[in-house]
Wavefront OBJ file of the C-alpha trace (Angstrom):
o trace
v 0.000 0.000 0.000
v 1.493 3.382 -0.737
v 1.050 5.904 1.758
v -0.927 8.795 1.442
v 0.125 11.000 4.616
v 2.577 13.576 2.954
v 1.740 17.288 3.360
v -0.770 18.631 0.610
v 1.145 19.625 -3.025
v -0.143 22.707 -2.458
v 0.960 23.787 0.957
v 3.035 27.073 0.799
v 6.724 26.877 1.761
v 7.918 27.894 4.975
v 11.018 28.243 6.899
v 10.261 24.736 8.030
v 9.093 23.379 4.618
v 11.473 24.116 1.675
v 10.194 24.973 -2.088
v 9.182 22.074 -4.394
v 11.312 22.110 -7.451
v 10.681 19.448 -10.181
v 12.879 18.842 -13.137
v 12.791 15.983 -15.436
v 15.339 14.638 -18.311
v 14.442 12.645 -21.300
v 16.221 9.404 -21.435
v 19.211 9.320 -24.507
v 21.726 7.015 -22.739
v 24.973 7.956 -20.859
v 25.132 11.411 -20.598
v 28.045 13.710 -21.767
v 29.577 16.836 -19.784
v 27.334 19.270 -21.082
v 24.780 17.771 -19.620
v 26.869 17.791 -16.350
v 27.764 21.397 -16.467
v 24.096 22.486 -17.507
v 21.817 20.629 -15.737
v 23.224 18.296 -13.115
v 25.415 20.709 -11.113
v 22.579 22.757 -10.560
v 20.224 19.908 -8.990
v 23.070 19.031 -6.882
v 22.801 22.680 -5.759
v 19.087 22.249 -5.566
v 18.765 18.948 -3.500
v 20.583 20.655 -0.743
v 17.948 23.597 -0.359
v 15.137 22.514 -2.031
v 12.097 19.745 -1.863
v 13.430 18.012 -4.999
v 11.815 15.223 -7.646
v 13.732 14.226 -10.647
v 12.242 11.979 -12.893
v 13.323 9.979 -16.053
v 10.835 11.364 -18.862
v 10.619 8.328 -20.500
v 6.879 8.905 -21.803
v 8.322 12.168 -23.388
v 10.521 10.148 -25.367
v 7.824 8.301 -27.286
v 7.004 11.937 -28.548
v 9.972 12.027 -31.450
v 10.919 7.777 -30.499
v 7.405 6.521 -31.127
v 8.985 4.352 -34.151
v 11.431 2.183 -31.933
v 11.518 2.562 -28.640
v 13.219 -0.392 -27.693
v 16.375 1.401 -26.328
v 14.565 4.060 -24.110
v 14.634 1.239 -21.099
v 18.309 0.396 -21.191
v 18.703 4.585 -21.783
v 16.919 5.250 -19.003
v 19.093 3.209 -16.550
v 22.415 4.569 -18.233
v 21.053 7.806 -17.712
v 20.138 7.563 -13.654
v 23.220 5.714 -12.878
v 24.994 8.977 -14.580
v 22.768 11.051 -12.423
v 24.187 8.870 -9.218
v 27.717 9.355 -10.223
v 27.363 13.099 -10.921
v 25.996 13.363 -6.797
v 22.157 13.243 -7.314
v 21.176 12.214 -3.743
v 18.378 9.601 -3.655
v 18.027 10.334 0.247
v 17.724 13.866 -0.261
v 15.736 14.121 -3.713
v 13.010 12.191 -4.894
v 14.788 10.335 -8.029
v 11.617 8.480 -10.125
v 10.988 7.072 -13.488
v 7.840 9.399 -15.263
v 6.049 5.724 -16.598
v 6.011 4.367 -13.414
v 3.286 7.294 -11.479
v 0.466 6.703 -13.783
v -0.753 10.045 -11.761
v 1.399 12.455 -14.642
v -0.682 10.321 -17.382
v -4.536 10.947 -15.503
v -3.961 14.491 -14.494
v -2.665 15.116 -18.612
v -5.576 13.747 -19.678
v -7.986 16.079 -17.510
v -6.396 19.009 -17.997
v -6.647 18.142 -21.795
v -10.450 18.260 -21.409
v -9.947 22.230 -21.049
v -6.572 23.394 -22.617
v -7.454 24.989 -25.971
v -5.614 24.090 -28.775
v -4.309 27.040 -29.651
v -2.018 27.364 -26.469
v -0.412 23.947 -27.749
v 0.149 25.319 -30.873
v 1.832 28.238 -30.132
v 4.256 26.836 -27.904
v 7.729 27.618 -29.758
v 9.241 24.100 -29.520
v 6.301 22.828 -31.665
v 7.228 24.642 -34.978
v 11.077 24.748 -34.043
v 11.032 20.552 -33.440
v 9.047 19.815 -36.670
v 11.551 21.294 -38.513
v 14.825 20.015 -36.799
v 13.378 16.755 -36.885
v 11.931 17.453 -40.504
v 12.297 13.712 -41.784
v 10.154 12.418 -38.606
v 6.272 12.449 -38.642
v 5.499 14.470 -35.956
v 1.971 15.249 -36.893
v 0.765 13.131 -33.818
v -1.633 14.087 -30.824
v 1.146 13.018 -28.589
v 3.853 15.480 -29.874
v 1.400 18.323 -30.516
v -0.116 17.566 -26.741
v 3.690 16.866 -24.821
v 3.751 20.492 -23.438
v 0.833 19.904 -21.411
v 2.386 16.819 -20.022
v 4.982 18.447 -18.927
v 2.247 21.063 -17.857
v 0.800 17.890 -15.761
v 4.435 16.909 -14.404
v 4.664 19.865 -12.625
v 1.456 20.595 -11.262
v 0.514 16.720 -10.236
v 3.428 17.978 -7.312
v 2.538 21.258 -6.415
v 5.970 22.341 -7.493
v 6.413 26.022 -7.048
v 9.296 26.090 -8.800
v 11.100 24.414 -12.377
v 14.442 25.132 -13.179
v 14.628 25.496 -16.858
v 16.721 27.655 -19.727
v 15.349 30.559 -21.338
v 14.032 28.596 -24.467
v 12.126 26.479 -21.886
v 10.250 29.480 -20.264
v 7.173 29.505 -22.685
v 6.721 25.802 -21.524
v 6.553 26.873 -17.822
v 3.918 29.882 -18.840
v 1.664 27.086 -20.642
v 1.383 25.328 -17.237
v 0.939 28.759 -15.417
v -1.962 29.130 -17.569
v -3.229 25.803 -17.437
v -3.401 25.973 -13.882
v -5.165 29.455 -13.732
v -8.210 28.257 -16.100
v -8.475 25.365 -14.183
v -8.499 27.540 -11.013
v -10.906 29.857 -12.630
v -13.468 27.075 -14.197
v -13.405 24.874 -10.873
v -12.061 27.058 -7.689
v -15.176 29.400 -7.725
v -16.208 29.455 -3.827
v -19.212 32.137 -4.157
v -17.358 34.205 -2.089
v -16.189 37.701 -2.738
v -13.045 40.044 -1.325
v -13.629 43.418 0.193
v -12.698 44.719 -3.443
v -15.887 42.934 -4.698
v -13.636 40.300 -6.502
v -14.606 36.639 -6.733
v -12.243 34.767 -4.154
v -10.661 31.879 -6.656
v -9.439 28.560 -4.277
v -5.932 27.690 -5.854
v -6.562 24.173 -6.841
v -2.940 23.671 -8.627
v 0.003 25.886 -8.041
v 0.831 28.322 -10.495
v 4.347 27.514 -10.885
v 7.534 29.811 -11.380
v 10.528 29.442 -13.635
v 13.538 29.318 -11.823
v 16.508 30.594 -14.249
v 19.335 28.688 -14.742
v 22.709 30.141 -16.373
v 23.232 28.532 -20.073
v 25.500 26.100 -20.189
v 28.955 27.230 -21.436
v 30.287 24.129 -21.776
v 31.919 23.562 -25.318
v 32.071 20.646 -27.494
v 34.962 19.699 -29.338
v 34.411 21.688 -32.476
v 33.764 25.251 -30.319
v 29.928 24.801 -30.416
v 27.654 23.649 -28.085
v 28.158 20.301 -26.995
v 25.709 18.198 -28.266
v 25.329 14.228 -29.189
v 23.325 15.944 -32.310
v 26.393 17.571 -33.334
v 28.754 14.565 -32.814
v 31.320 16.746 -30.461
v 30.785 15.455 -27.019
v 32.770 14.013 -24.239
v 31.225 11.167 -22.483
v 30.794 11.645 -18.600
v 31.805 8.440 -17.991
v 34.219 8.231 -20.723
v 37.394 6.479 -20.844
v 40.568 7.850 -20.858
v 42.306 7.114 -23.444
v 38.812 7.977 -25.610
v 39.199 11.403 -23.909
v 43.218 12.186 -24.477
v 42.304 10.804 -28.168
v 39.529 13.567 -28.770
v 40.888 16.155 -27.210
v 44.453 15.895 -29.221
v 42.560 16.043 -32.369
v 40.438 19.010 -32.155
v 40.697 21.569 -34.338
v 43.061 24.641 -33.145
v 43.467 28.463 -34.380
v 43.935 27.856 -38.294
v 47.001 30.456 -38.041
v 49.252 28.010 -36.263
v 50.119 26.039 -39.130
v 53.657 25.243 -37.308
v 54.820 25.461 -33.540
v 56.825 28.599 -34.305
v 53.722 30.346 -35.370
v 51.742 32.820 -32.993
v 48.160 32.018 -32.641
v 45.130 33.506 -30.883
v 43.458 31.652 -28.298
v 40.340 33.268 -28.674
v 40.294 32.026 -32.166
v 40.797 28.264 -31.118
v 38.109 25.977 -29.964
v 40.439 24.492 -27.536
v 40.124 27.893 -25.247
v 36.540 27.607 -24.016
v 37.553 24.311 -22.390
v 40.326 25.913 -21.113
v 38.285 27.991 -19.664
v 35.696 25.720 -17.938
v 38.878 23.465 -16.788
v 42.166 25.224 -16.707
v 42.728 27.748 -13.154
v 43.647 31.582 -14.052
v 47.284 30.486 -13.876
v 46.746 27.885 -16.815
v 45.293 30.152 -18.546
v 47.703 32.603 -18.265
v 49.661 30.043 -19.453
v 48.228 29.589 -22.465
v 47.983 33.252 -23.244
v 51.299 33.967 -23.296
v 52.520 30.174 -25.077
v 50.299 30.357 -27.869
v 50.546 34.173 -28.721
v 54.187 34.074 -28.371
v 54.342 30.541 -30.240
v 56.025 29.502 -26.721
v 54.468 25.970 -26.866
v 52.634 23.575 -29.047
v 49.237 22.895 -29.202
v 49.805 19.054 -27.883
v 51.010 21.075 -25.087
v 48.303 23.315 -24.873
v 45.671 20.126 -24.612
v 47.815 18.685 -21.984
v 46.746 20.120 -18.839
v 43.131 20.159 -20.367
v 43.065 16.577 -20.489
v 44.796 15.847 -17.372
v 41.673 17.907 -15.622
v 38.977 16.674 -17.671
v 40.537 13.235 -16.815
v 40.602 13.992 -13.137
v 36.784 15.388 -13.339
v 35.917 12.108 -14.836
v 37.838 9.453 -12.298
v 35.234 10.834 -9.907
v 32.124 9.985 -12.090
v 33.625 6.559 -12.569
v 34.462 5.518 -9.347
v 31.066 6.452 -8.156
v 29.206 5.059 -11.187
v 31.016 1.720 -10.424
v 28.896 -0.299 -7.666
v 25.426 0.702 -9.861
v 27.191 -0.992 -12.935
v 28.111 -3.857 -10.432
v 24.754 -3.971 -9.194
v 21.900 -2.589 -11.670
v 19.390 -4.141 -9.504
v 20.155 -2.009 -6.697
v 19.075 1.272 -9.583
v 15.847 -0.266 -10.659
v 14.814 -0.786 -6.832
v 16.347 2.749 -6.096
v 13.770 4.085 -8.908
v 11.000 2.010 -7.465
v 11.033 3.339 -3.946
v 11.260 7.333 -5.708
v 8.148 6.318 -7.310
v 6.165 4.711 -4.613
v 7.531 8.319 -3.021
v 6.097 10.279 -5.771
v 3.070 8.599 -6.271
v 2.214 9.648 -2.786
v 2.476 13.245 -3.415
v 0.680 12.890 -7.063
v -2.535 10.852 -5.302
v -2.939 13.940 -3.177
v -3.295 16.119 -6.110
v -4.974 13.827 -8.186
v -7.742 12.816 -5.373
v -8.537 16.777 -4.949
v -8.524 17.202 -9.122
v -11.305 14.033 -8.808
v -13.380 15.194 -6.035
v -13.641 18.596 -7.910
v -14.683 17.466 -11.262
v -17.016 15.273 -9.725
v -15.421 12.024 -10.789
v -15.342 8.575 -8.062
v -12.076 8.355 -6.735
v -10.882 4.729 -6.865
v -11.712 1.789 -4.143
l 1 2 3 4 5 6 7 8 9 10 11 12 13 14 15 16 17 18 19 20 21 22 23 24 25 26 27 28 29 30 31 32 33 34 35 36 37 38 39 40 41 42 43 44 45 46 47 48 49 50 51 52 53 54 55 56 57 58 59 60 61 62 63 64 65 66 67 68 69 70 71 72 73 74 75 76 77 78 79 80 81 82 83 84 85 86 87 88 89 90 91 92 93 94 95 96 97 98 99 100 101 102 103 104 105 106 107 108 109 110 111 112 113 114 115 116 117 118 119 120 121 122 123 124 125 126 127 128 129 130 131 132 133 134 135 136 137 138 139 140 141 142 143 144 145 146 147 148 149 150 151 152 153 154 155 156 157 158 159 160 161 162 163 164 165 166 167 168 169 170 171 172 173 174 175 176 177 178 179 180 181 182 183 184 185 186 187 188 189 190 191 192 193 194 195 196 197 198 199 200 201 202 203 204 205 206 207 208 209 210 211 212 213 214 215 216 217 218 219 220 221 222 223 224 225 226 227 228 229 230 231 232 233 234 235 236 237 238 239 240 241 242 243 244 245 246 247 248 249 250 251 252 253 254 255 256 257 258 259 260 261 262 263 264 265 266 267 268 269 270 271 272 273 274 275 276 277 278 279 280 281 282 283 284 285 286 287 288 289 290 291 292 293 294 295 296 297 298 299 300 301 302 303 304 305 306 307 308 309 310 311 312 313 314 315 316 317 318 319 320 321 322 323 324 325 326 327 328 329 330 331 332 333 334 335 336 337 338 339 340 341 342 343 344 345 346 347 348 349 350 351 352 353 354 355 356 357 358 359 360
């Protein structure tokens, strides 16, 4: 039996109850540093001062995966044990797979009953996905509809705040406004302010973004690192697979030989310098490569000795959940019964308001 005791989704924070912050990740396998220095370092921030529940969105990746989903369970587990090794706390944040709190999938269903379709077309990722994805059908109900269940992620916990980019803000003003017309149709008490306004009962928190910085972690070639692009370094990778990448990006085109200056602001080795490499590396590398002082191979050396050293860490604590997967899968089991919990709460109040019998 899971328990149905926890404090209601919507109670307000207070000094003795922390904000709710809810984030989710969509399952593509072992994850790369990017996603380390974008996403991850921030819940670790987050789990120490915040109510947290991270979940695996593995229903969001039937959205543009629909046509062969058979990896998106192995991806999944590659993708929390990265989360483990990274620091993600499972005794301080609520760590869950999306498919297993069939809460998310009742609660998008009911809110679909009074979203208009209009707010799901507008939402910018729609137009911007069809046409990175171009050579996918995407004319389905279940990528046209995802926003909103991500709308019903969020507000099936109460969550008061998301932590999300700025290209991820329109998504988090969807759910503000699903939640406020579902406030306004069904929170009507009959009662009225002192200003003559109808008093509104808050039903599902309106949730706030919560800014993060953009990543500004490179990829190999100087963009952004992405698997789509094909410049990434593995979190977990090996070694030698990182001292082998690394010596063979691209530098400034000037330095054709050692005994040429270069500019390090015109090499896409510099960024990672400057994620990596202290002030006094850096310096370093100023004054080497402008006065042709030292070779690139000796430029990338002290890059990949810290990216290496970054990396040992991930390993070592990625290690027993490779040893053990078991120990993951009941690890994600537990977060769920946890979560489930919390989303009955909501759900039970969404029922009893729309009139609906709450299950036996």
């Amino acid at each position: 039996m899971i328990p149905t005791t926890p404090a209601a989704p919507a109670a307000p924070a207070s000094p003795d109850r922390p904000l709710r912050v809810v984030s989710g990740m969509r399952p593509t396998g072992a994850l790369h540093l990017g996603h380390y220095h974008g996403v991850l370092k921030n819940w670790l921030a987050l789990q120490s001062t915040h109510e947290c529940f991270f979940f695996v969105a593995d229903w969001h990746a039937l959205t543009t995966q629909y046509d062969d989903p058979s990896q998106i369970s192995a991806h999944s587990l590659d993708m929390v044990i990265d989360w483990l090794a990274a620091g993600v706390d499972p005794a301080r944040a609520v760590v869950f797979a999306q498919s297993q709190v069939p809460e998310h999938a009742e609660l998008h269903l009911l809110l679909s009953m009074v979203t208009p379709l209009s707010w799901l077309e507008r939402v910018p990722t729609y137009k911007d996905q069809q046409e990175k994805l171009s050579g996918k059908d995407l004319s389905t109900y279940g990528f046209l509809g995802y926003p909103l269940l991500q709308s019903a992620d969020i507000l099936i916990y109460g969550a008061q705040q998301v932590p999300v980019g700025e290209d991820q803000v329109p998504h988090i003003e969807l759910t503000r406004e699903v939640a406020r017309r579902f406030n306004h149709l069904y929170g009507q008490t009959g009662k009225t302010n002192t200003h003559g306004e109808p008093i509104v009962r808050s039903l599902l928190v309106e949730p706030q973004a919560l800014l993060t910085p953009a990543s500004k972690m490179p990829g190999l070639d100087g963009q952004k690192m992405s698997k789509s692009y094909g410049n990434t370094l593995g979190l977990r990778e090996s070694p030698d697979a990182v001292n082998d990448k690394i010596r063979k990006m691209p530098t400034d085109p000037a330095r054709v030989r050692k005994t040429d200056p270069g500019n390090p602001e015109k090499c896409p080795v510099w960024p990672l310098h400057q994620v990596y490499s202290s002030s006094e590396t850096r310096a370093w590398v100023q004054e080497g490569c402008t006065r042709a002082g030292i070779g690139c191979i000796q430029c990338k050396t002290p890059l990949i000795e810290a990216v290496v050293a970054e990396q040992d860490g991930f390993r070592a604590r990625a290690q027993p959940f490779l040893d053990d997967p078991a120990a993951v899968e009941s690890m994600l089991v537990r977060g769920a019964e946890k979560a489930r919990a919390v989303a009955q709460q909501t759900l039970q109040e969404v029922r009893t308001t729309l009139g609906l019998r709450l299950p036996r």
